[in-house]
C-alpha positions as CSV (number, residue, x, y, z in Angstrom):
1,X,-19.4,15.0,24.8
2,X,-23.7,14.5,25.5
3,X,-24.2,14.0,28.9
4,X,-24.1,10.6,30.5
5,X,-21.1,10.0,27.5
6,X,-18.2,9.5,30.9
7,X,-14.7,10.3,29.6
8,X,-12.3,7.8,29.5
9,X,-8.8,9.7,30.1
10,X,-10.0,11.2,33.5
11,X,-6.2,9.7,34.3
12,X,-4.6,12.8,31.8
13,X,-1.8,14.3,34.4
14,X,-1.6,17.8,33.8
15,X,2.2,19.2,34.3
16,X,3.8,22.5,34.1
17,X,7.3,24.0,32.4
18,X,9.8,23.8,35.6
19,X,8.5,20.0,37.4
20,X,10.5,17.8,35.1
21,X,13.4,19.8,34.0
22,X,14.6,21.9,37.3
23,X,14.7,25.8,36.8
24,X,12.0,26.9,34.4
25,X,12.8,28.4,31.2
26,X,10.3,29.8,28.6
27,X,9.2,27.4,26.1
28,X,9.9,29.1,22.7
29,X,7.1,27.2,20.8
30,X,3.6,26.8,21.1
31,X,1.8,24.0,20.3
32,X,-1.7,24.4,20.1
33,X,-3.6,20.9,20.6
34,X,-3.1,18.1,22.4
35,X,-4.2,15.3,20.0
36,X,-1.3,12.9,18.2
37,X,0.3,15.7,16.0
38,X,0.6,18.1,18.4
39,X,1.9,15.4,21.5
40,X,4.3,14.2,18.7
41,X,6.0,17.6,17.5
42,X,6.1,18.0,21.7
43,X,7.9,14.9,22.3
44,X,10.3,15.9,19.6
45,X,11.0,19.4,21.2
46,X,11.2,18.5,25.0
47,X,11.6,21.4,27.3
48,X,11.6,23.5,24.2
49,X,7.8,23.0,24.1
50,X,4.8,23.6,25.4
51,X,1.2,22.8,25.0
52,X,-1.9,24.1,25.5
53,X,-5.2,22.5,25.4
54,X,-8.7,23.9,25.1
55,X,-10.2,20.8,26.5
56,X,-10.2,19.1,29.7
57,X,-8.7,15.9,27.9
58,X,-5.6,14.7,25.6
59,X,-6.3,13.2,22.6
60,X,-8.3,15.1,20.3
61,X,-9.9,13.0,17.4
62,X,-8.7,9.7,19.0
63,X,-10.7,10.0,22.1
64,X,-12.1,7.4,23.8
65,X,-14.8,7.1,26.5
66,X,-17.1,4.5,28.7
67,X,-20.7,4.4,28.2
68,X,-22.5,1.9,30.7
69,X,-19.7,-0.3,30.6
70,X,-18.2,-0.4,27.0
71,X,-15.4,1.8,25.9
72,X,-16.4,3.7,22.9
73,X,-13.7,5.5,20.5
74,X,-14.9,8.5,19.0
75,X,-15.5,7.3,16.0
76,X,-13.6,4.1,14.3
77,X,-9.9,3.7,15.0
78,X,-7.5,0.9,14.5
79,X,-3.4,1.4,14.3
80,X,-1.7,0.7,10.8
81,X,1.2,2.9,9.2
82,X,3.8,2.9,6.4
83,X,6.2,4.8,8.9
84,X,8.1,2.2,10.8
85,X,9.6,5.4,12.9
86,X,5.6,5.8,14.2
87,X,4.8,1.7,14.3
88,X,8.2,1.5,16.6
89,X,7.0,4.7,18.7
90,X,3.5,3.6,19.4
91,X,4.4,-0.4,20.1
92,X,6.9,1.0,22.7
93,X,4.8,3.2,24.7
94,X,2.0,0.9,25.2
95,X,0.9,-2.7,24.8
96,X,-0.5,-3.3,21.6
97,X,-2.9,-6.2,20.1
98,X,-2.6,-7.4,16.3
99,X,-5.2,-9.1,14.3
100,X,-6.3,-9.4,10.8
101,X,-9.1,-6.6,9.8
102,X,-13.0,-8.3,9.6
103,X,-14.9,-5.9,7.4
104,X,-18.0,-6.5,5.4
105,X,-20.1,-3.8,3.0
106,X,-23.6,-4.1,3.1
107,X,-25.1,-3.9,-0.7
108,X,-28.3,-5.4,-2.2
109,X,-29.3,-6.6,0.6
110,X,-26.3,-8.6,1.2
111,X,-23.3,-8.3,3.8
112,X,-20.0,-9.2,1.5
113,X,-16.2,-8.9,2.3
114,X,-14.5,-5.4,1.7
115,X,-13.5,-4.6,-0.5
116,X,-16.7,-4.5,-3.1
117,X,-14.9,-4.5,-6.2
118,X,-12.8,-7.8,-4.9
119,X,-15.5,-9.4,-3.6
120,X,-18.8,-8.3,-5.9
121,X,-19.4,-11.7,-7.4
122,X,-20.6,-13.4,-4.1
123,X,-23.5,-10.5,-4.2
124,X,-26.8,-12.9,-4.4
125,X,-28.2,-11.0,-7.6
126,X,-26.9,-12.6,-10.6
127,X,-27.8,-9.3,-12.6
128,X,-25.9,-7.2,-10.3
129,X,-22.7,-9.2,-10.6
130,X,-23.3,-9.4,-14.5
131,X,-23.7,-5.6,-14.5
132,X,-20.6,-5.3,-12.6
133,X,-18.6,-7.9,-14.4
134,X,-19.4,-6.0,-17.9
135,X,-18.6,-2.6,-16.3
136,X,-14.9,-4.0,-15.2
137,X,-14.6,-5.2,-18.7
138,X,-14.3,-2.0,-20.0
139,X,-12.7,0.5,-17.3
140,X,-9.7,2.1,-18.3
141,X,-6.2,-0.2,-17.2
142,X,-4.1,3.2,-16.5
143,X,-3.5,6.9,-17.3
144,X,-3.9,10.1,-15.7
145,X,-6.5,10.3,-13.0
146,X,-9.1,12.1,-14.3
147,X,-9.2,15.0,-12.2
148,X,-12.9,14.4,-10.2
149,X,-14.0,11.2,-8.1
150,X,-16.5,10.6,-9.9
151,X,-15.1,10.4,-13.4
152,X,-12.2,8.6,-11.9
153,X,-14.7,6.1,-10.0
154,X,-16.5,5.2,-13.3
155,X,-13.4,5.5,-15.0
156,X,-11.4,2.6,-12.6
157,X,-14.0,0.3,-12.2
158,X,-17.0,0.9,-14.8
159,X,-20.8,1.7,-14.9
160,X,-21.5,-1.5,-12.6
161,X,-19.4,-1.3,-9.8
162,X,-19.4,2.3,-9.4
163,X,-23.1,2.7,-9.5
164,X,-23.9,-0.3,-7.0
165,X,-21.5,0.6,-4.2
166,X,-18.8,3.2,-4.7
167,X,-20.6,6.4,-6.3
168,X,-23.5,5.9,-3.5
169,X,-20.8,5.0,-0.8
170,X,-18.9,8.1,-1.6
171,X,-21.8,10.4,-1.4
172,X,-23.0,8.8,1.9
173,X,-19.4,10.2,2.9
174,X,-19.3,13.8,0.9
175,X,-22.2,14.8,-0.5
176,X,-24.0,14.7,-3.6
177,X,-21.6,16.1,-5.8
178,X,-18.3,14.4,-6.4
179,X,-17.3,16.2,-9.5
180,X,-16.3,18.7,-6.7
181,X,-14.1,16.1,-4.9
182,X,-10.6,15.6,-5.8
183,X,-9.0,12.3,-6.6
184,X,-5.6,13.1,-5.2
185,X,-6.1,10.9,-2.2
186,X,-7.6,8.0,-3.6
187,X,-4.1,6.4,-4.2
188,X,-4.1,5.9,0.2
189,X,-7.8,5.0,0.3
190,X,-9.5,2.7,-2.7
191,X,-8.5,-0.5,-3.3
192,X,-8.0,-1.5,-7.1
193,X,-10.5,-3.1,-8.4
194,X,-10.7,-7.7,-8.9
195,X,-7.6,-9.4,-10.6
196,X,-5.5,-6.6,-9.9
197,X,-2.5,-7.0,-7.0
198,X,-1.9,-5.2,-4.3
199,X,-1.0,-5.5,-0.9
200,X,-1.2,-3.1,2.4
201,X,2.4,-2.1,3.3
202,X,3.3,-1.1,6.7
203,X,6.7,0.5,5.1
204,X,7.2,3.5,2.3
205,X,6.2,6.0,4.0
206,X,2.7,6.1,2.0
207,X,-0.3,5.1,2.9
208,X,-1.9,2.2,0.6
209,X,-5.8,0.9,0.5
210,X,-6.7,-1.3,3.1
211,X,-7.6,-5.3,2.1
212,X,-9.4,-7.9,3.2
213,X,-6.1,-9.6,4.5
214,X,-4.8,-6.3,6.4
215,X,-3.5,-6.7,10.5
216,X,-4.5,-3.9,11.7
217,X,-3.6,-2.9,15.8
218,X,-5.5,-1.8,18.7
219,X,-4.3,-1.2,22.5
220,X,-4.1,-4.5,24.1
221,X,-6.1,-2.8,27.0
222,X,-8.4,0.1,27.0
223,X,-10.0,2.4,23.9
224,X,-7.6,3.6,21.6
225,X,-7.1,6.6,23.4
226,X,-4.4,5.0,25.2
227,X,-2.0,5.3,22.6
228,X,-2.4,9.6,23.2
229,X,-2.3,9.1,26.7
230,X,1.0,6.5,26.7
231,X,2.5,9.4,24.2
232,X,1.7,12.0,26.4
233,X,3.3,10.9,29.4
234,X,6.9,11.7,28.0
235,X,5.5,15.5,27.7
236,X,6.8,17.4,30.6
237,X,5.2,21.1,29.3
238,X,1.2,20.3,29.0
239,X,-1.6,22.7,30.2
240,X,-5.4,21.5,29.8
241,X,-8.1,23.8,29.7
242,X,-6.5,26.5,28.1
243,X,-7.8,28.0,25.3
244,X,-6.1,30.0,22.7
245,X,-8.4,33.7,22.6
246,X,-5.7,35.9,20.3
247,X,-2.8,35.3,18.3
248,X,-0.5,38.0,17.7
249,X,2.2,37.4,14.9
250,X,3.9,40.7,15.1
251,X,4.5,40.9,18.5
252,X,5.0,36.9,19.2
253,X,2.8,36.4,22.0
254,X,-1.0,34.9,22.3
255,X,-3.2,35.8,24.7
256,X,-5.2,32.6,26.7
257,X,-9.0,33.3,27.6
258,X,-8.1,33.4,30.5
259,X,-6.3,36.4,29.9
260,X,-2.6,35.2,30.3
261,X,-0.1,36.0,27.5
262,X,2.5,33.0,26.5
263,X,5.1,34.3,24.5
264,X,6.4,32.7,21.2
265,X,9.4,32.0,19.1
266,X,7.5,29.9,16.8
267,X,3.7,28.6,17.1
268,X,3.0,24.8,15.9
269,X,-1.3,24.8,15.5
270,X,-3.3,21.5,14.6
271,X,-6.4,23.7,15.0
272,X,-8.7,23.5,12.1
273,X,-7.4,25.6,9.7
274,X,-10.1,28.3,9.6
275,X,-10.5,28.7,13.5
276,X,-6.8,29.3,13.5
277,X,-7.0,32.2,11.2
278,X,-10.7,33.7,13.0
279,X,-7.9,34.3,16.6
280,X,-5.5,34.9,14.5
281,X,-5.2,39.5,14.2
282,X,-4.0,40.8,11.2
283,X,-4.6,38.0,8.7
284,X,-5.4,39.0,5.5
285,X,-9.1,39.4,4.1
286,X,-8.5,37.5,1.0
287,X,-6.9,34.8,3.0
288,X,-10.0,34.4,4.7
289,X,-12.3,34.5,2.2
290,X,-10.1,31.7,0.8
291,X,-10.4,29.7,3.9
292,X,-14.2,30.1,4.1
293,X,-13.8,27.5,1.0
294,X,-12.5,24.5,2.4
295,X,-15.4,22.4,3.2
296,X,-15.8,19.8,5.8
297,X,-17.5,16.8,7.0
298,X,-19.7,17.0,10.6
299,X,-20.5,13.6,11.7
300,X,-23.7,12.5,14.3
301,X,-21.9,9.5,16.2
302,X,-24.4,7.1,17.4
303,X,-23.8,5.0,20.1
304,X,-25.9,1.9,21.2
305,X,-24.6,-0.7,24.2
306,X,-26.2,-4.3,24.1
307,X,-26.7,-6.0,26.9
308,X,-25.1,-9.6,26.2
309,X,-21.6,-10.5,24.6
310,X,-20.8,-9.5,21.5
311,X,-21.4,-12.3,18.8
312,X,-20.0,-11.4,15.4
313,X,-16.3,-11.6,14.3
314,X,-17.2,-8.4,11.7
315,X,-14.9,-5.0,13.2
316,X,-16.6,-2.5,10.0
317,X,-19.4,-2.6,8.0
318,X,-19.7,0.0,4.8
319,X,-23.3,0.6,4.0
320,X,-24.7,1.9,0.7
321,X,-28.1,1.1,1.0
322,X,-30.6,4.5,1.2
323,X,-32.5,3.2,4.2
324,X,-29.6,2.9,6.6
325,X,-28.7,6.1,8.3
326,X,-25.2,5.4,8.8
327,X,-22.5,5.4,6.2
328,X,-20.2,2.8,8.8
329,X,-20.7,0.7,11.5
330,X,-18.3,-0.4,13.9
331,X,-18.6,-2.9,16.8
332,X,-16.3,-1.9,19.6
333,X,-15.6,-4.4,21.0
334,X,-14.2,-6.6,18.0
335,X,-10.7,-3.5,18.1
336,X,-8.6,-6.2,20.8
337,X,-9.0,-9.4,22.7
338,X,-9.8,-7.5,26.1
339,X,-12.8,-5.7,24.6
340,X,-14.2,-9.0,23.1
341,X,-14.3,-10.4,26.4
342,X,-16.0,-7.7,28.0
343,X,-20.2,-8.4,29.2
344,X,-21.4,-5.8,27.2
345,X,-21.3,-5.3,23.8
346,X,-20.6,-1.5,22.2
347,X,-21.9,-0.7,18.2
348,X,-21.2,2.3,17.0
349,X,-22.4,4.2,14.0
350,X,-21.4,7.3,11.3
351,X,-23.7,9.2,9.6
352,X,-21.8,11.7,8.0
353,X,-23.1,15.3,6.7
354,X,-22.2,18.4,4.9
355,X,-21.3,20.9,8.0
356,X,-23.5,23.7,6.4
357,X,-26.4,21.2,6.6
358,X,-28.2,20.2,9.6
359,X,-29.2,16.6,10.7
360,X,-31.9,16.2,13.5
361,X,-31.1,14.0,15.8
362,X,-34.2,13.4,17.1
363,X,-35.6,9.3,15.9
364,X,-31.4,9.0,15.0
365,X,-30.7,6.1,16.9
366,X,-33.7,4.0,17.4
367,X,-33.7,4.2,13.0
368,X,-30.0,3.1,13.6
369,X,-31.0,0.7,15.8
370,X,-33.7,-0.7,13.7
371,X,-31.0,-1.4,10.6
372,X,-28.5,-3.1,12.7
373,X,-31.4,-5.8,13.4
374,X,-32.1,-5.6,9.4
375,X,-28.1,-6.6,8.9
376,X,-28.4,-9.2,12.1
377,X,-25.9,-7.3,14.2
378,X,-28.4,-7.0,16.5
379,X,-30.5,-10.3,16.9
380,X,-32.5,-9.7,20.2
381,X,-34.2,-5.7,20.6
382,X,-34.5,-6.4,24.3
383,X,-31.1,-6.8,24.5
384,X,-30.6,-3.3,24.0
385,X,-29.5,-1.2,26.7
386,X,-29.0,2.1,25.7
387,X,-28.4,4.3,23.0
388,X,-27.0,8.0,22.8
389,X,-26.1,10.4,20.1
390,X,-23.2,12.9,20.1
391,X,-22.5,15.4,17.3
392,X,-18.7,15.5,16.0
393,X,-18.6,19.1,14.3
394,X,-15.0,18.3,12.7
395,X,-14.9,15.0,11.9
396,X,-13.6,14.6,7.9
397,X,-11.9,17.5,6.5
398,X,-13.1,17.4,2.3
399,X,-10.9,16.7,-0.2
400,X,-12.1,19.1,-3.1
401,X,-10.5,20.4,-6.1
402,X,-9.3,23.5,-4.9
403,X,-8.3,22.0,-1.5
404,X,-4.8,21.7,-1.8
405,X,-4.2,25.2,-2.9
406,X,-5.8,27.0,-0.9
407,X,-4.5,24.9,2.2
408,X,-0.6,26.0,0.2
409,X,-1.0,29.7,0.1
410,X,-2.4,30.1,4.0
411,X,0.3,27.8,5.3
412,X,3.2,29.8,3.3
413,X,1.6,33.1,4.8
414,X,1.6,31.5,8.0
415,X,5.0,30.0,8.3
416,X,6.8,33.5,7.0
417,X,5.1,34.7,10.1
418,X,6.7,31.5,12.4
419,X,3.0,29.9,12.2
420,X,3.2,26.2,11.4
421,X,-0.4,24.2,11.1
422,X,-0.2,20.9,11.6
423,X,-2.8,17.4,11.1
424,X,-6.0,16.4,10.1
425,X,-7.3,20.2,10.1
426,X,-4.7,22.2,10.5
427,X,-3.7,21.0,6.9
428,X,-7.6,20.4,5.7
429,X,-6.1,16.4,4.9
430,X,-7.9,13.4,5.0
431,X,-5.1,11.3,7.2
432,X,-5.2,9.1,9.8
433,X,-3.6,9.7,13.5
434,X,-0.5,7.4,12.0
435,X,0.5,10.1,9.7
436,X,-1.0,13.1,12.1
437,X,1.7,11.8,14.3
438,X,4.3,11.4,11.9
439,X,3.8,15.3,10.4
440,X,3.9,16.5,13.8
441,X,7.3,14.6,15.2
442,X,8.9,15.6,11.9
443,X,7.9,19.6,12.4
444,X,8.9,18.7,16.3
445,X,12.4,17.7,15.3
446,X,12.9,20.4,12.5
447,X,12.2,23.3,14.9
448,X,14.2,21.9,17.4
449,X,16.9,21.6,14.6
450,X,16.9,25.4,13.8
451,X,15.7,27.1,17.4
């Protein structure tokens, strides 16, 4: 976190193995991480359990913070999941607010309900919609997924729409190249394109795209943070500020930096998947030559605090235009009823990059700052208060072709060795903290089921 960026969880209680649950006894698993999958497989294990934390904080991706008097996520959240077992165990442990999502996309010079391809025809370009119109005409109905996203994207929706919004979207997100991008996600994440039905189900058990009709749930109170923080309180085993130096497989044990050694029946890890094999000893070369493969997304977060209420119903705008810096933009405050009351007003942006590139953040936010009064989310430059920049190293985890098998052949190595890796990185998948929460209750309750 850049300095001046205050965290927001400074309430995190930090507890230890014998104050809830009398005499001590060894916890025989590990859980590595302190963010939703790795409170969720501890809630599931109980005194079973323990877990250790690098950082100062709980919560992991679904941080929040304050920032001259907004609270900031880090990055954009809102609560939505096809697991009623995870929609009853959030609503329980803390307050929650429900409204329908307000997103726009930002093509052409023109801010238009999301999704694009439901909503293209109120673009103000006659050509543009006539391009896209034509392009629909002749997209394929159905099939096979062809096996890239962007075969697939001008496959689904034609020339038009994919060339004015989705293609250039899409790279904002991943790159240049999305013949190296998989399509195996895009089930959970595009909507299908006008004239075709579809809803957002909060039951199944599988994600489905969002729409411009979703409800979508925030904490009634606070950042989103509070739903780690609620969850966390029914841990009685956590240790912050403990990082994991050495893992040793053979002899079950891992060595802290500090220099203490935690034994280990079985070791749960939502570590990014690489990281966990570099303190990892004995892993195999090949298996890290594999895991040197998986690619990921670094994201600069900008953050920018106005100095008057906030004055837009929008929650997420989806740019594609080349002169704006930032792939989304959120506007904090718009996530509950509490925050939209609030003085100030937070905006937020995402520009994403490749993490083997490097993005100066020097210019970053005043640029950013300059677009959001191009889009009129801004309407007053004085009213600006302050802007900061912080740089999320891990932020998407990319779905390319040869993803899913590599990600399969470290985590059966791992597991014959009683390793299980767990959530957004620790299985290289592009979820949300819904189903990060879900995967780690369900290893939670299936070690606790065997040990």
């Amino acid at each position: 976190m850049e300095a001046g960026l205050a965290s927001y969880s400074g309430h995190t209680i930090v507890r230890g193995a014998g104050e809830r649950h009398g005499a001590p006894r060894p916890p025989r698993v590990v859980i590595l991480g302190a963010g939703p999958a790795g409170i969720c497989a501890a809630s599931a294990l109980g005194p079973d359990g323990v877990v250790l934390e690098q950082r100062g904080e709980i919560g992991g991706l679904t941080c929040s913070f304050e920032f001259h008097g907004v609270t900031f996520d880090l990055g954009g959240h809102s609560f939505h999941s096809p697991h009623a077992a995870i929609r009853d165990l959030v609503f329980d442990s803390v307050e929650m607010y429900e409204q329908k999502r307000e997103a726009r996309c930002f093509a052409a010079g023109a801010l238009i309900p999301y999704p694009f391809q439901k909503h293209f025809r109120e673009l103000r370009d006659p050509k543009l919609i006539e391009e896209c119109e034509r392009g629909l005409l002749g997209a394929a109905a159905g099939g096979a997924d062809p096996e890239n996203l962007e075969a697939y994207l001008y496959d689904r929706f034609g020339s038009g729409i994919a060339e004015h919004f989705l293609l250039p979207y899409n790279r904002k997100l991943w790159g240049p190249d999305l013949r190296q991008i998989s399509t195996d996600w895009v089930g959970e994440r595009i909507a299908k394109p006008s004239g075709t039905r579809e809803c957002f189900e909060t039951r199944g058990g599988r994600r489905k795209p969002l729409q411009d009709d979703t409800t979508v749930a925030y904490p009634a109170r606070g950042g989103f943070g509070e739903i780690t923080l609620a969850l966390a309180k029914k841990i009685g085993n956590l240790r912050l500020g403990t990082q994991a130096k050495q893992i040793d497989w053979r002899h079950r044990k891992l060595v802290t930096a500090a220099g203490d050694v935690v034994p280990w029946q079985r070791l749960i890890s939502t570590l990014p998947l690489n990281r966990l094999l570099d303190v990892t000893k004995n892993v195999p070369a090949e298996l890290r030559l594999e895991a040197a493969r998986l690619r990921h997304i670094a994201m600069k977060l900008v953050w920018v605090v106005i100095d008057a209420p906030v004055e837009t119903a929008i929650q997420r705008v989806y740019n594609v235009d080349a002169g704006m810096v930032a792939h989304k933009v959120g506007i904090a405050n718009n996530s509950s009823a509490f925050l939209r009351g609030l003085p100030r007003t937070g905006i937020f942006g995402e520009v994403a990059y490749d993490s083997a590139t490097e993005v100066k953040t020097d210019g970053l936010a005043d640029r950013f700052v300059r677009n959001l009064l191009e889009i009129r989310l801004i309407k007053d430059a004085r009213k600006v208060l302050a802007t900061a920049v912080t740089d999320l190293s891990y932020a998407y985890p990319a779905p390319t072709i040869e993803r899913s098998t590599i990600v399969a052949k470290i985590k059966a190595w791992l597991e014959d060795r009683g390793i299980y890796s767990i959530g957004r990185f620790g299985e290289w998948a592009y979820i949300n903290s819904d189903e990060a929460m879900f995967r780690g209750l369900a290893i939670g309750r299936r070690l606790a089921a065997e040990l």
